[in-house]
GUSE-833727 format. One line per field, with one value per residue (C-alpha): residue number from 0; residue in three letters; x, y, z. Coordinates in nm, 2 decimals, always signed. Each point is the difference from the previous one (the first is absolute). Layout:
# residues N
k = c(NUM,...) .
r = c(ALA,...) .
px = c(X,...) .
py = c(Y,...) .
pz = c(Z,...) .
# end
This chain:
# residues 309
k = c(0,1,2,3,4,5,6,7,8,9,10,11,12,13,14,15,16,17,18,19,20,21,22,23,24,25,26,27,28,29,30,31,32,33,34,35,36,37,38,39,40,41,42,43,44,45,46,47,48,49,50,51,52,53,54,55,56,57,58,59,60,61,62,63,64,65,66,67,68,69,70,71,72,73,74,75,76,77,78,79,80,81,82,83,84,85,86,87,88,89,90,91,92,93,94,95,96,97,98,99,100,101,102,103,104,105,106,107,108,109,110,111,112,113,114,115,116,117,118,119,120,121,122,123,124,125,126,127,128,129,130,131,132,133,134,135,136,137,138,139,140,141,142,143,144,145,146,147,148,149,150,151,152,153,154,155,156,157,158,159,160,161,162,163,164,165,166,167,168,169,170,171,172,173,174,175,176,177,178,179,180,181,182,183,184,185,186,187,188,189,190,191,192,193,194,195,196,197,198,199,200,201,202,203,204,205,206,207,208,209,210,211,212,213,214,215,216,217,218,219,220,221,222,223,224,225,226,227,228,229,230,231,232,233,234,235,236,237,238,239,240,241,242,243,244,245,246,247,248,249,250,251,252,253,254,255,256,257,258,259,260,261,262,263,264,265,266,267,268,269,270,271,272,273,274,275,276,277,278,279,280,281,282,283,284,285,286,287,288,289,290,291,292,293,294,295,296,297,298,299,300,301,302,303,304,305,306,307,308) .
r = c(UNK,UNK,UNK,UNK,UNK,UNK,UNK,UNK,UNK,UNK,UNK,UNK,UNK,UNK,UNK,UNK,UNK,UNK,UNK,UNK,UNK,UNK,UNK,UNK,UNK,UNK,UNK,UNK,UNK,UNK,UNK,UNK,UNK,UNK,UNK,UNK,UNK,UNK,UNK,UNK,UNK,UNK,UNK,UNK,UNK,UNK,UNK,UNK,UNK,UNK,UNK,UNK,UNK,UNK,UNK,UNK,UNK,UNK,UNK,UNK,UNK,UNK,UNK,UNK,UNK,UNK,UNK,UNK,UNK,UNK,UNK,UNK,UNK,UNK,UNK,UNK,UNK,UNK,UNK,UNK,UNK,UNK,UNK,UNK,UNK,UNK,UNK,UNK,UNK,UNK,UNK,UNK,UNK,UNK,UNK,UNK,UNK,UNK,UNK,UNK,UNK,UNK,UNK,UNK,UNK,UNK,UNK,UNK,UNK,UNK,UNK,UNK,UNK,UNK,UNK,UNK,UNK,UNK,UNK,UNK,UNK,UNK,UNK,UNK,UNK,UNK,UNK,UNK,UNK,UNK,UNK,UNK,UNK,UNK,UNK,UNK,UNK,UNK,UNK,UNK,UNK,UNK,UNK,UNK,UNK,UNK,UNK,UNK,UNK,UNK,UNK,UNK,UNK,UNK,UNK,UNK,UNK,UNK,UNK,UNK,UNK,UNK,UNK,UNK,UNK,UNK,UNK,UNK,UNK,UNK,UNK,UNK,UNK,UNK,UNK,UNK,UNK,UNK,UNK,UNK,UNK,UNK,UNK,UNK,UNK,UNK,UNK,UNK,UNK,UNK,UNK,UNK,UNK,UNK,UNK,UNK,UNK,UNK,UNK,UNK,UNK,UNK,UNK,UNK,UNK,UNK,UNK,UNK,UNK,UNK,UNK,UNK,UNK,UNK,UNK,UNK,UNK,UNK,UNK,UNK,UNK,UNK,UNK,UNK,UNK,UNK,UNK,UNK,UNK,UNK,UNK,UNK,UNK,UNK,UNK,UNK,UNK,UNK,UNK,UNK,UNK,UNK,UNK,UNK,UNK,UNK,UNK,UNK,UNK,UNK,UNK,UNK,UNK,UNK,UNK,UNK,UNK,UNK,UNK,UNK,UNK,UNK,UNK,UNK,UNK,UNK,UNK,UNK,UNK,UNK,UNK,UNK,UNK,UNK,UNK,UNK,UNK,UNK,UNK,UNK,UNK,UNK,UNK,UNK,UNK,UNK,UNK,UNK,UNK,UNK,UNK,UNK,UNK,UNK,UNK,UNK,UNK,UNK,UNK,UNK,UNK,UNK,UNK,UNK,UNK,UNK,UNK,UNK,UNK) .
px = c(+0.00,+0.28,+0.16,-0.30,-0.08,+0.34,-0.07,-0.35,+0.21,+0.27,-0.29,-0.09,+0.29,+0.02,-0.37,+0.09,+0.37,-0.16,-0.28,+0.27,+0.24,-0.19,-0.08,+0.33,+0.16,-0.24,+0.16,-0.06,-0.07,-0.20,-0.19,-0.31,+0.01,-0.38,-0.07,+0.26,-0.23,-0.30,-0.28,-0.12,+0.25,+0.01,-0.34,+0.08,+0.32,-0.19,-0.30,+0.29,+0.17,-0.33,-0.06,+0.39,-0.07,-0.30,+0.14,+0.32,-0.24,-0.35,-0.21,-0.06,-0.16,+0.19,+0.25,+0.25,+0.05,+0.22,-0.03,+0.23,+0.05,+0.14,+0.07,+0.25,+0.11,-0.10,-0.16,-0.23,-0.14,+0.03,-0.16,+0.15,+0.09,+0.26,-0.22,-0.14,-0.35,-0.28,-0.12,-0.36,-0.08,+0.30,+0.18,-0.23,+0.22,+0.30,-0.25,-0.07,+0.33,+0.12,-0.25,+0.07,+0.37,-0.06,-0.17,-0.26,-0.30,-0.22,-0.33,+0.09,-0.28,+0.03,-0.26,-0.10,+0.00,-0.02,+0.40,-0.09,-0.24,+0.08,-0.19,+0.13,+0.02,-0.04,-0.25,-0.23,+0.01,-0.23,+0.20,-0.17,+0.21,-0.02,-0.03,+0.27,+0.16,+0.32,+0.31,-0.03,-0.32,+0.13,+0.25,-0.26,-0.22,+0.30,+0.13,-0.32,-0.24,+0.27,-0.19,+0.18,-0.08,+0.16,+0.28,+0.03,-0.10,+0.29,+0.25,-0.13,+0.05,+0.36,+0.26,+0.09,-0.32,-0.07,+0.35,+0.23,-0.26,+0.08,+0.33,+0.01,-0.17,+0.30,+0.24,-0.17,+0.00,+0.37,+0.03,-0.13,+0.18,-0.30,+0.23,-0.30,-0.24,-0.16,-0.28,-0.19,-0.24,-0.12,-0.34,+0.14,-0.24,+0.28,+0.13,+0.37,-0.01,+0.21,+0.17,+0.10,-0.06,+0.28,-0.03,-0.34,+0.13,+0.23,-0.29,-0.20,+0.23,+0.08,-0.35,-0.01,+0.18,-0.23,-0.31,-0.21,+0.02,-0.04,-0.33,-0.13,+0.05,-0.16,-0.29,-0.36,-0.16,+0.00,-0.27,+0.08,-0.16,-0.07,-0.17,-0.33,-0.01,+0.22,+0.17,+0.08,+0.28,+0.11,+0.33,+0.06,+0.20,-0.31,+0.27,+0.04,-0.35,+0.10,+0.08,+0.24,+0.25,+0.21,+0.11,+0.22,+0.07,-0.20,-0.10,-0.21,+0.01,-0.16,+0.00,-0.01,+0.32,+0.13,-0.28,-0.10,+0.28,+0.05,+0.24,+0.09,+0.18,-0.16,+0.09,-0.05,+0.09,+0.13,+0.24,+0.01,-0.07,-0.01,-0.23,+0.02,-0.24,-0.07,-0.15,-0.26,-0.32,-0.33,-0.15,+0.06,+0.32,+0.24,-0.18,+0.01,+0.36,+0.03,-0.24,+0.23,+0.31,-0.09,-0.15,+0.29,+0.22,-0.22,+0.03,+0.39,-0.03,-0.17,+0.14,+0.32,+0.15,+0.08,+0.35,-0.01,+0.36) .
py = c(+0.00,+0.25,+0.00,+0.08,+0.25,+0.18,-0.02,+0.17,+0.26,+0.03,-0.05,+0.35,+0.20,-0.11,+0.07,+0.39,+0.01,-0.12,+0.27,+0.27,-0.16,-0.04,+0.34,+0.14,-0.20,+0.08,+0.08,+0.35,+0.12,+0.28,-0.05,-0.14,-0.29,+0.00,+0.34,+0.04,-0.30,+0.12,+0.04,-0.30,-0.20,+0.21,-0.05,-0.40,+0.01,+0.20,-0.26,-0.28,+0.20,+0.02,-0.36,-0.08,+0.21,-0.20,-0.35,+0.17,+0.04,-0.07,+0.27,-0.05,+0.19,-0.06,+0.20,-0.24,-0.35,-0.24,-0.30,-0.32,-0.27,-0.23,-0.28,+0.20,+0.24,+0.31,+0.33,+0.05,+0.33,+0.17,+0.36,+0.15,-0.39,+0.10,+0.23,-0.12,+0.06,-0.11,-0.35,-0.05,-0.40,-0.10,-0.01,-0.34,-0.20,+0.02,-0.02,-0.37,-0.02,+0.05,-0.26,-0.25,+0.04,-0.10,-0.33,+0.09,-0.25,+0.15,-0.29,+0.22,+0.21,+0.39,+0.20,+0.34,+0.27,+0.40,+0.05,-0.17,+0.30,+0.33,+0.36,+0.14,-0.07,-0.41,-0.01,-0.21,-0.35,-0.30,-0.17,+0.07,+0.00,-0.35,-0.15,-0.30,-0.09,-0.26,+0.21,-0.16,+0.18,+0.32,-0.03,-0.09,+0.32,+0.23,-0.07,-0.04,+0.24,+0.19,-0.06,+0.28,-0.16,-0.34,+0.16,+0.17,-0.31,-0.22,+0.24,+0.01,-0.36,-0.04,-0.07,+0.30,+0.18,+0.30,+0.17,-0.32,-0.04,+0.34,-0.04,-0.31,+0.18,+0.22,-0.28,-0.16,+0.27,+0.05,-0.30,+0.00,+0.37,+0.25,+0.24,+0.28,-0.19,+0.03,-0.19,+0.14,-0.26,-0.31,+0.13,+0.35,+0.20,+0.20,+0.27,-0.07,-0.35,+0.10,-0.16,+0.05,-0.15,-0.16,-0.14,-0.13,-0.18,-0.19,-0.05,-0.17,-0.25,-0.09,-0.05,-0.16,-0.30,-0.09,-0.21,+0.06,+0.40,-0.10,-0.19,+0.19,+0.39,-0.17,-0.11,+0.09,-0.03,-0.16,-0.03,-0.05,-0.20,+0.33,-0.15,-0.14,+0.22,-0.05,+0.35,+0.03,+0.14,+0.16,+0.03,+0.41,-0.02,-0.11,-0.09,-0.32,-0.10,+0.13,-0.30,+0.19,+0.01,-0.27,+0.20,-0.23,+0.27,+0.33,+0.24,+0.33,+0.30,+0.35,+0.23,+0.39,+0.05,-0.22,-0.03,-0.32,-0.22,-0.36,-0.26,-0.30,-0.28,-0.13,-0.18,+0.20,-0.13,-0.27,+0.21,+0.02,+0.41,+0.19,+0.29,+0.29,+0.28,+0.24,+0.33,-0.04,+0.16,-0.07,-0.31,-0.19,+0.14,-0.27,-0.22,+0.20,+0.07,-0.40,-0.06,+0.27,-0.18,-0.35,+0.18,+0.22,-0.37,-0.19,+0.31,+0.01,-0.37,+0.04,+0.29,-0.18,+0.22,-0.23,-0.08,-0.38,+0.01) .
pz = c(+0.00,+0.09,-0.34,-0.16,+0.24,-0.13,-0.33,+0.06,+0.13,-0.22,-0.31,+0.20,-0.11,-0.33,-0.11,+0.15,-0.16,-0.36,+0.02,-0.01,-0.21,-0.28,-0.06,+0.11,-0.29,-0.27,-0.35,-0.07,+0.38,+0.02,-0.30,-0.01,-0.26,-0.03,-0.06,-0.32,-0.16,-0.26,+0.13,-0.08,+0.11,+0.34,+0.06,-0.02,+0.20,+0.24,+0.04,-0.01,+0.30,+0.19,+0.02,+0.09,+0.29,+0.10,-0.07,+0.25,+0.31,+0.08,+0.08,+0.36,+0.26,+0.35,+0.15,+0.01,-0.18,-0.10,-0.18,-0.03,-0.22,+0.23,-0.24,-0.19,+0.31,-0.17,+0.08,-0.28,+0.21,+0.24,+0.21,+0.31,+0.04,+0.27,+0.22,+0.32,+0.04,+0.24,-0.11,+0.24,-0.03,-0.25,+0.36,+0.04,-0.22,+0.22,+0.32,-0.19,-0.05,+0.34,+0.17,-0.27,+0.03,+0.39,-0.08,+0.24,+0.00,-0.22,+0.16,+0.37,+0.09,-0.01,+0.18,-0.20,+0.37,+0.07,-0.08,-0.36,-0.01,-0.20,+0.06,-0.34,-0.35,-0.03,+0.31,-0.19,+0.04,-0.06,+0.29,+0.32,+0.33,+0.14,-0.33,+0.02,-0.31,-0.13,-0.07,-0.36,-0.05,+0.13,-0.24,-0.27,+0.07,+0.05,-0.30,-0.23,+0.15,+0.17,+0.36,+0.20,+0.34,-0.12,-0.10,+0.35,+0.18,-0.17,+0.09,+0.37,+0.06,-0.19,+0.30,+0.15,-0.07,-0.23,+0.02,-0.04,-0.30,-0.18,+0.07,-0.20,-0.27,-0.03,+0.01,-0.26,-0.24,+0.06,-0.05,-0.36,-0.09,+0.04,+0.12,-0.06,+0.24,+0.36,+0.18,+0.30,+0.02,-0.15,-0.18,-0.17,+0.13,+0.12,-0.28,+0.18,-0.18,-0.31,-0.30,-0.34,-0.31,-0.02,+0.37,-0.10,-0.28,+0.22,+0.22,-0.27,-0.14,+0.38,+0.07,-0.32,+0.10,+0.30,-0.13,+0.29,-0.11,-0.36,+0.05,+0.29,-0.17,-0.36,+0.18,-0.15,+0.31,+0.37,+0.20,+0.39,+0.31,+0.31,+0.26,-0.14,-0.34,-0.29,-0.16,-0.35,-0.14,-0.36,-0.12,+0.00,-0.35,-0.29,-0.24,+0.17,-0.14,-0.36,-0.24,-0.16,+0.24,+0.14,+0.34,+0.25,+0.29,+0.09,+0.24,-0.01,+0.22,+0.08,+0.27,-0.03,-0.03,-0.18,-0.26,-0.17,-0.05,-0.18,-0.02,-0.20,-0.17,-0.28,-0.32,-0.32,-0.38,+0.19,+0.22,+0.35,+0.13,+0.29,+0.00,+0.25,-0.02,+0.27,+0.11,-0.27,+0.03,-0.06,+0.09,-0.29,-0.14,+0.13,-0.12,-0.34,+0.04,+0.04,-0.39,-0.14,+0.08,-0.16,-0.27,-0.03,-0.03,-0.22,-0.25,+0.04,-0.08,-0.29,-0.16,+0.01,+0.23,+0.33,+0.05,+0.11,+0.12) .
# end
C-alpha cells in the first residue's frame, strides 16, 4: 500500500509541473497559434480547444477533490487536494477502522446512553437511549446510515474509553501518511475533525482492504432488533442502489461546515478509483459531482484520450 501511496503523491507533482511546462515551451511563445488561423480554421481549432479542455477536467462542483486511479497510481485530478478541511461523518471510516483494528467482539452488547447523546447538529437519532445493540451493528449503521450515536457509542466502549479512542484515531492516520488530518471524536460532528483530500484517499484504500467496511458501508439497507420493534435503516449514499455503478468502499458526510461531502472506491472502465469530493453544496451535488466523474472517464475512454499506462 505504501508504494502506491507515494506514487499518488509523486503523480501529484507531475500533473502541476506538466500544466506549466507545456505552455512555457510552446513554439512561438507569446503568439497565439489559434488566432493567426482563417477564420474558418480558427473557429474549428477553437471548438477543438474547447472540448480538450473539457476532456482535461470534469466540471465539478465541490470545493476541493481529487480523484485516483489506483490501479495505475495516478492522479487523474485533483482541487485544493492538499488542504485540510472539516470532513463531518467521513471521520466514521476510521472510527470502523479503529474498533476493527482492535478485534473487539463485534456479538458484545453496547448500550446506546445520555453521553452517546448530542445537543447540536447530529442530535437526531433513531437510536433511543437504552437501546442495546451488537458492536457489529453499530458498525453497520455508523457506516451505512451514518448513525451518529453508534459511532459515539463504539468509541465509548473501546479500552480506555473515549480519549484512548481518539487518540488511536490519530495514530491511525499517522499511520497511513495523512499528515493534514485531525479527529476530535469518532462521529464528526465536531468541525475540528479535519483532513485533506489527499489524507482521505489514503483513508479509502485503507478502509478498502477491510471486508467488513466494504460490505457494511455498500449496504442498501439494514433493518435492526430495539427492544420489541425492528428499525429500518437506508444507506445515506443512493448510488449504492444504482446498477450502474460497481462501488466497493464509501462513506457520505455533511454537517454545516463542512458541507456535503462523499467518498469512494469504485471500479470504473475496469479501473480501480478513489473519489474524494468535499464542501459541495446542495443536497445532491456530491452526488452530481460523483455522475460527472464517471461520465467525465467513460468519455476520456471513448474519445481515445485515456492514457492506459
Amino acid at each position: 500500500m505504501n508504494w502506491r501511496l507515494r506514487c499518488v503523491t509523486l503523480a501529484v507533482g507531475s500533473l502541476l509541473g506538466a500544466s506549466s511546462l507545456c505552455y512555457a515551451d510552446a513554439p512561438g511563445a507569446g503568439v497565439d497559434p489559434i488566432r493567426a488561423l482563417s477564420p474558418a480554421l480558427r473557429i474549428a481549432a477553437e471548438h477543438s480547444h474547447a472540448r480538450k479542455l473539457s476532456f482535461d477536467e470534469p466540471d465539478l462542483r465541490s470545493s476541493s477533490a481529487l480523484i485516483v486511479d489506483e490501479t495505475h497510481s495516478r492522479v487523474l485530478f485533483a482541487r485544493r487536494a492538499d488542504v485540510a478541511m472539516p470532513i463531518a461523518s467521513i471521520t466514521k471510516l476510521m472510527t470502523a477502522l479503529v474498533v476493527l483494528d482492535a478485534a473487539q467482539s463485534l456479538d458484545e452488547p453496547i448500550e446506546i446512553t445520555r453521553d452517546d447523546t448530542h445537543a447540536g447538529k447530529g442530535a437526531f437519532s433513531r437510536l433511543a437511549v437504552g437501546t442495546k445493540l451488537p458492536r457489529g451493528d453499530l458498525v453497520h449503521l455508523a457506516l451505512m446510515s451514518s448513525e451518529n450515536r453508534a459511532a459515539h457509542a463504539l468509541g465509548r466502549q473501546y479500552p480506555g474509553g473515549l480519549t484512548a479512542f481518539v487518540a488511536a484515531m490519530n495514530a491511525r492516520a499517522k499511520g497511513l501518511g495523512m499528515t493534514h488530518s485531525h479527529f476530535v471524536d469518532p462521529a464528526g460532528l465536531s468541525s475540528e475533525n479535519v483532513a485533506s483530500p489527499e489524507d482521505l484517499s489514503k483513508l479509502v484504500m485503507a478502509v478498502s482492504q477491510n471486508p467488513v467496511i466494504r460490505d457494511y458501508s455498500t449496504d442498501k439497507a439494514y433493518a435492526v432488533h430495539a427492544g420489541r420493534r425492528m428499525i429500518g435503516f437506508r444507506n445515506t449514499d443512493s448510488l449504492v442502489s444504482n446498477p450502474g455503478w460497481n462501488i466497493i468502499v464509501q462513506k457520505t458526510g455533511y454537517i454545516a461546515e463542512a458541507g456535503k461531502c462523499l467518498v469512494m472506491q469504485a471500479i470504473i472502465d475496469g479501473r480501480t478509483i478513489v473519489i474524494v469530493l468535499l464542501d459541495s453544496f446542495g443536497k445532491y451535488t456530491r452526488v452530481a459531482d460523483a455522475k460527472r466523474i464517471k461520465k467525465w472517464m467513460e468519455w476520456r475512454l471513448t474519445a481515445g484520450l485515456a492514457n492506459e499506462g
